[in-house]
N, C-alpha and C positions, 0 to 999 in steps of 0.2 A: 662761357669763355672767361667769365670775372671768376669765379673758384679758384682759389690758391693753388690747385694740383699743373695748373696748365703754366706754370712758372711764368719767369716774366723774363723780355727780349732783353739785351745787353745795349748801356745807354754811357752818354758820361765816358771817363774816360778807359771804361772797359771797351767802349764800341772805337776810339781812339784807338787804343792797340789792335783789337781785332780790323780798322780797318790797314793798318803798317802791315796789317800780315802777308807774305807773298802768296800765300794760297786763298785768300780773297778778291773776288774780283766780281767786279758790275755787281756789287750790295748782295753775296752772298759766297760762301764759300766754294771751292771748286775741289772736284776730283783730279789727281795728277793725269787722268785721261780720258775723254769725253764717256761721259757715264750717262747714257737714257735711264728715267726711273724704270720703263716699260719698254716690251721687246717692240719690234715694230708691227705688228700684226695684233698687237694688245691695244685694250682701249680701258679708260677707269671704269666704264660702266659696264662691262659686261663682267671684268674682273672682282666690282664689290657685287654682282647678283650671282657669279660663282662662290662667292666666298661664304654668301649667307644662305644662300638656295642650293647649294650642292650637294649632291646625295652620293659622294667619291667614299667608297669605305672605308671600316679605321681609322677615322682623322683622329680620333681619342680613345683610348683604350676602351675595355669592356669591364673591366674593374681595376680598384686603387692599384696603381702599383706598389709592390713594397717596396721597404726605403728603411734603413738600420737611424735610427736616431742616435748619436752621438754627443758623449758630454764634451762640450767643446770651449768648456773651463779646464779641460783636465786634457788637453793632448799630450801625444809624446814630446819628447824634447827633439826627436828629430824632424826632420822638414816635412809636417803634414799638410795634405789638399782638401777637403770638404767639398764634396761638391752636391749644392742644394737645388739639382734643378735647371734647364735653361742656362742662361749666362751667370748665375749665381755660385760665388765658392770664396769659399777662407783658405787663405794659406798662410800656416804657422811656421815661420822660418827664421830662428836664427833668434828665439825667445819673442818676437814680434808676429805682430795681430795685424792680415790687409786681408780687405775686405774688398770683393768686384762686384760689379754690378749686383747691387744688394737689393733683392726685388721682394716681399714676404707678403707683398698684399695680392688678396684671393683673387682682381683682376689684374691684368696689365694694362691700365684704363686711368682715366683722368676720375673716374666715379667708380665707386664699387658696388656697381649695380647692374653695370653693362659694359659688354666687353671679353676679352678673352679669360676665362677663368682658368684658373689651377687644374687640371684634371691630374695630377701627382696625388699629393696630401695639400691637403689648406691649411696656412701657417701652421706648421710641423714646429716653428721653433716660435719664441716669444723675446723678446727683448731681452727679460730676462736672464734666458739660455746663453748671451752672447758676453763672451770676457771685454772689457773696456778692449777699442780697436784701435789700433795706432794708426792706421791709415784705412780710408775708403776711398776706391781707386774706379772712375767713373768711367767708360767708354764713349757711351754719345746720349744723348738725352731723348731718347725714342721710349714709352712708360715699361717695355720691359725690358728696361738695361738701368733704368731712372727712377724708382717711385717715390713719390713723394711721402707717402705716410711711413716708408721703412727709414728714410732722410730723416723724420721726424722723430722718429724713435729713439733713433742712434745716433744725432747729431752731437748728444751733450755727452757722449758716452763714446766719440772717436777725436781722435787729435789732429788728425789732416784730413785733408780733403785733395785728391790730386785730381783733376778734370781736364778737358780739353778745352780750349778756347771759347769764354762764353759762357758758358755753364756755372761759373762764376756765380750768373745773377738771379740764377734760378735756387740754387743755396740760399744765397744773402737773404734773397725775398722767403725766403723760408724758416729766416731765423739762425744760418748760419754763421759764426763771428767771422770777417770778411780775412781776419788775420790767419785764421786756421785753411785756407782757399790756395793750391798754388793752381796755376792756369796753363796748361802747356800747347805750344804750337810745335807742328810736327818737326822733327828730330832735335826737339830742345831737350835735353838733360838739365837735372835735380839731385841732388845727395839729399832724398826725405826724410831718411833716418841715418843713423850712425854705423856707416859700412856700408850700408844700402841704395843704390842708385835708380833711378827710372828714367826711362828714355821715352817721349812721345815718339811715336812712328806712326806714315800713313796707311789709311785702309782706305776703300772703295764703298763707299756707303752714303749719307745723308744723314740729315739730322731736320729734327722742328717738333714742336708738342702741341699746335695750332696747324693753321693754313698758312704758314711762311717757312719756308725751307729756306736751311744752310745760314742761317743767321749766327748758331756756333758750330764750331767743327764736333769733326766726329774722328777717333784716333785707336790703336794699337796702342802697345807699347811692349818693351825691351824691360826686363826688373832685372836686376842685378844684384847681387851680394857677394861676398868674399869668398863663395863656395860655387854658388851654383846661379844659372842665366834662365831665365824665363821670359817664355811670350806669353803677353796678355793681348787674345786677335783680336775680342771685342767683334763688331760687326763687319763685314768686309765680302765684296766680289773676288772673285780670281784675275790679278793681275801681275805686271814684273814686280810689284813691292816689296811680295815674297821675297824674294829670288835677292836681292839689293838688300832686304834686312838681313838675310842668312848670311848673306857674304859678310855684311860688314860687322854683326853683333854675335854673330853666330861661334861653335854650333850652342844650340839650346837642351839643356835635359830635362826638359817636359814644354808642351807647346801647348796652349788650348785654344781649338779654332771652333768656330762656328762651323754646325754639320745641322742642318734644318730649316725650314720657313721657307724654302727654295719653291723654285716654279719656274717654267718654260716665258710665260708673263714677264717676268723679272729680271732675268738671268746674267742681269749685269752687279746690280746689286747684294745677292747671295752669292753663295758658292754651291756648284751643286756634290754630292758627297764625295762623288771620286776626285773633283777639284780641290777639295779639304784634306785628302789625303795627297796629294800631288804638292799642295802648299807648303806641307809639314817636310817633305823632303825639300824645296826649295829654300826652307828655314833649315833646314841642318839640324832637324831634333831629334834628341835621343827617343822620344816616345812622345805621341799625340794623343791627347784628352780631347775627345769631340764632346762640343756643347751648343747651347740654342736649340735643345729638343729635351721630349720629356718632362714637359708641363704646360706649354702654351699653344694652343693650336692659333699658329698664325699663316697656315698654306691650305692648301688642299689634298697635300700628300699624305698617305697613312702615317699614321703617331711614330711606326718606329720604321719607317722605309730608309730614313736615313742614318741611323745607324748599321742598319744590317748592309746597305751600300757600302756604307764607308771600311767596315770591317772586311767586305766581301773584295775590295778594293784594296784594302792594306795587305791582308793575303795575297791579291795577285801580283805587286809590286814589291811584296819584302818589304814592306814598313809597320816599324812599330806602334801598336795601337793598344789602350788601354781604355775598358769599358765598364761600367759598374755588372 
């Protein structure tokens, strides 16, 4: 638990702010609606002995999937997505480089020795490969939305850092410069770049890289530019949040929600895939990007059960859906 990878908790006067914040309370952060991590008929110990001892098939594919490698110094000039995987993806928009949950190490783990591995390609891309980033745009700090060695990579080689509350001090302890850091609490607004706008919004999720939960938040968010509006879902349950960010930020031309990692156990915490497609219409989007699948086995659901839901779902409701 002393290894650098397990970041360090918010102290000083970051834990100052984060305690002003109204969605903190009794020394942890809270969900806008009573949120069980587990359903009530779940229990931690039967749930981690299905997860390591289960013989559910497909949880991982049967060989590599393919995957187009992309030179991604050399995109078009119009608004491209990359999408690398899980919660991982570049969007080129408007001559600017953001960067989300930027995960490239072979686990989603504090060690790279044990843990959820890669079952996609393992590090497909290198540092290298990556043009200087104008912004890297955090969700919540759970290791595969968080890595610490891709942080490390690309820290001297991006110029913000947008995060949710907290998250701050897991950067700084990393070597981040504290100036390049903005920290956001749910529906604070940012001009991060020049035209460019970001709006924190809440999700239904948790947070912690130890044994202490909700110590920083965990967030959405609203991008903005002169042209076009995007949701970044980040991690999230199905709840009214949707429904409240469509109304007020909405509509969106392109959305990307978590569609994966789901389970009956859980089911407050994820969304399960027709829920992901039901979101996307409560957000008002032109077309939904499902992600959080497709390289991590972190359920006990087949590798690709949730996509073929979600698609199977978007067809029966007439929503737009866009899938590699």
């Amino acid at each position: 638990m002393q290894q650098k990878s397990f970041g360090k908790l918010p102290s000083g006067k970051r834990l100052e702010r984060i305690k002003s914040s109204p969605n903190f309370k009794d020394g942890s952060f809270q969900n806008i609606i009573e949120t069980p991590m587990i359903a009530p008929d779940a229990s931690y110990s039967k749930m981690m002995v299905n997860f390591f001892f289960s013989k559910a098939p497909n949880r991982e594919p049967s060989k590599t999937l393919p995957s187009i490698r992309t030179n991604l110094k050399d995109l078009s000039d119009a608004p491209t997505l990359t999408w690398f995987g899980h919660s991982s993806y570049l969007i080129s928009i408007e001559g600017k480089k953001i960067l989300v949950d930027p995960v490239f190490s072979a686990y989603a783990s504090p060690v790279q020795y044990f843990g959820s591995k890669n079952f996609a390609v393992t590090n497909p891309y290198s540092v290298e490969d990556f043009p200087d980033i104008d912004v890297i745009v955090i969700s919540h700090d759970h290791y595969d939305h968080l890595d610490y060695n891709t942080i490390l990579t690309l820290k001297d080689r991006t110029k913000l850092f947008c995060v949710p509350l907290g998250i701050g001090s897991h950067l700084e302890y990393w070597g981040v410069d504290p100036s390049k850091i903005i920290e956001f609490d749910w529906w604070q607004t940012e001009n991060i770049l020049p035209g460019i706008e970001l709006t924190s919004t809440p999700a239904r999720h948790f947070s912690g890289r130890g044994f202490k939960r909700g110590k920083t938040l965990w967030s959405s968010y609203v991008l903005k530019t002169g042209t076009f509006k995007i949701f970044i879902g980040g991690d999230s349950g199905y709840d009214t949040s949707f429904k409240k960010i469509g109304e007020k930020y909405g509509p969106f031309d392109i959305v990307m929600l978590e569609c994966g990692q789901y389970d009956k156990q859980w089911p407050y915490i994820h969304m399960m895939p027709e829920q992901t497609v039901q979101a996307s219409l409560d957000l008002n989007a032109n077309i939904l990007l499902p992600v959080h699948w497709a390289k991590f086995t972190l359920a006990l659901h087949p590798w690709d059960d949730s996509i073929n839901r979600a698609v199977k779902e978007a067809g029966r409701i007439n929503a737009k859906i866009t899938t590699p």
